[in-house]
C-alpha positions in Angstrom: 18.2 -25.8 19.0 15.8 -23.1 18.7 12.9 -22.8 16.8 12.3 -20.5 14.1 9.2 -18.2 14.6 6.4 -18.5 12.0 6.0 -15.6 10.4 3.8 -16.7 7.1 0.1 -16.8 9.0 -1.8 -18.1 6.2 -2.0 -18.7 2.5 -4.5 -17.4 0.1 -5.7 -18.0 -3.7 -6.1 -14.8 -5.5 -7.0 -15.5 -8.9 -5.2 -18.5 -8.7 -2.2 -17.9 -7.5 -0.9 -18.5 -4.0 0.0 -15.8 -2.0 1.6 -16.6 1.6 0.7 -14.1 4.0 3.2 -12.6 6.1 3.4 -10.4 9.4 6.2 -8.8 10.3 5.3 -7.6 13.8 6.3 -11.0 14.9 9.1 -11.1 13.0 10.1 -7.8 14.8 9.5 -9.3 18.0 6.0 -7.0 18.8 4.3 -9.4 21.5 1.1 -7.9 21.6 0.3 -8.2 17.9 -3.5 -7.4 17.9 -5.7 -8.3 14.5 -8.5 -5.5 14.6 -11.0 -3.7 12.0 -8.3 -1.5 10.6 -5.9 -4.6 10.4 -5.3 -5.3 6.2 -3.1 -7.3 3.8 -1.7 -5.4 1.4 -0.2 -7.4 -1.8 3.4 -7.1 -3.0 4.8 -8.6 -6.1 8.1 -8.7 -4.7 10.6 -10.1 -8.3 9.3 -13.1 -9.4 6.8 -13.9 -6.2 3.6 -12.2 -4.8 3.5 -11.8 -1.2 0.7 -10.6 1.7 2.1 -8.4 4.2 -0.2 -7.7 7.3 -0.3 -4.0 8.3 -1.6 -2.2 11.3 -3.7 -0.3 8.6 -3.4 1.7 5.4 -4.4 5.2 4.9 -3.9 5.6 1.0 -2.5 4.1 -2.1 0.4 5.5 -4.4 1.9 4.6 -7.1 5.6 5.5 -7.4 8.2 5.4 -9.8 12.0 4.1 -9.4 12.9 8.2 -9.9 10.4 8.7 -6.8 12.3 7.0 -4.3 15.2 8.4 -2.4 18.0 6.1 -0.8 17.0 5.1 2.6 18.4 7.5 5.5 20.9 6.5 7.8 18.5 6.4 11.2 19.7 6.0 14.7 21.6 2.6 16.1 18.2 1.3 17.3 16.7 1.2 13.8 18.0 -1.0 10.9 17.5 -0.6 7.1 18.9 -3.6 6.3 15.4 -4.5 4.6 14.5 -0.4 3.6 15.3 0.0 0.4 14.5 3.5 0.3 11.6 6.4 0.7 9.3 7.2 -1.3 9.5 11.6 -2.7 6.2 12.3 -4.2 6.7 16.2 -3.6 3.1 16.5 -2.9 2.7 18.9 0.2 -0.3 16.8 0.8 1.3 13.6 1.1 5.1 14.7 2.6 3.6 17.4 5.5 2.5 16.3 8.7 -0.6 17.3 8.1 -1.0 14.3 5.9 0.0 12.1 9.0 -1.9 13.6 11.4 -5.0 13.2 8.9 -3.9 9.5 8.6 -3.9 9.0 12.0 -7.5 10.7 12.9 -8.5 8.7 9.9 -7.3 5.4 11.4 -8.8 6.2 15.3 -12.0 7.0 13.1 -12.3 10.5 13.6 -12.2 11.4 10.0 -14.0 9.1 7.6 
């Protein structure tokens, strides 16, 4: 029989409520999943339930409307969207170029602040 991998790491109150937290490197089978400064959770109210997701790190908060998200792109064999519900448009040449990302990145090896 094989065991099911534990993917909810933790629980935490926040403001009385009781929010599992959840990595999904180990659910995608990452081995080396390394917890570091830039390591967060971010918090999802997901329906009627509030979840923690642990992230590698987060370079900026949006907001986005239902009319802001596209459908999710059909990627290549090794990559499923069975749990992508879509990507987010903003239209912001800030935020869509990869400028942005490569800002994001510097930011998150520290060399911007």
């Amino acid at each position: 029989m094989r065991t099911r991998q534990r993917l909810s790491k933790a629980s935490q109150n926040l403001r009385g409520v009781i929010v599992p937290i959840v990595d999904l490197r180990i659910k995608f089978s990452q081995v080396d999943v390394d917890y570091n400064d830039n390591t967060v959770v971010i918090v999802l109210n997901l329906g009627q339930r509030v979840v923690g997701i642990v992230v590698d790190g987060v370079s900026d908060v949006l907001s986005l409307t239902a009319e802001q998200i596209r459908p999710a792109p059909e990627f290549a064999v090794t990559l499923s969207t069975e749990y992508l519900t879509g990507l987010g448009a903003l239209g912001r040449p800030d935020v869509d170029s990869g400028e942005h990302r490569k800002t994001a990145e510097q930011r998150r090896d520290g060399a911007v602040r």
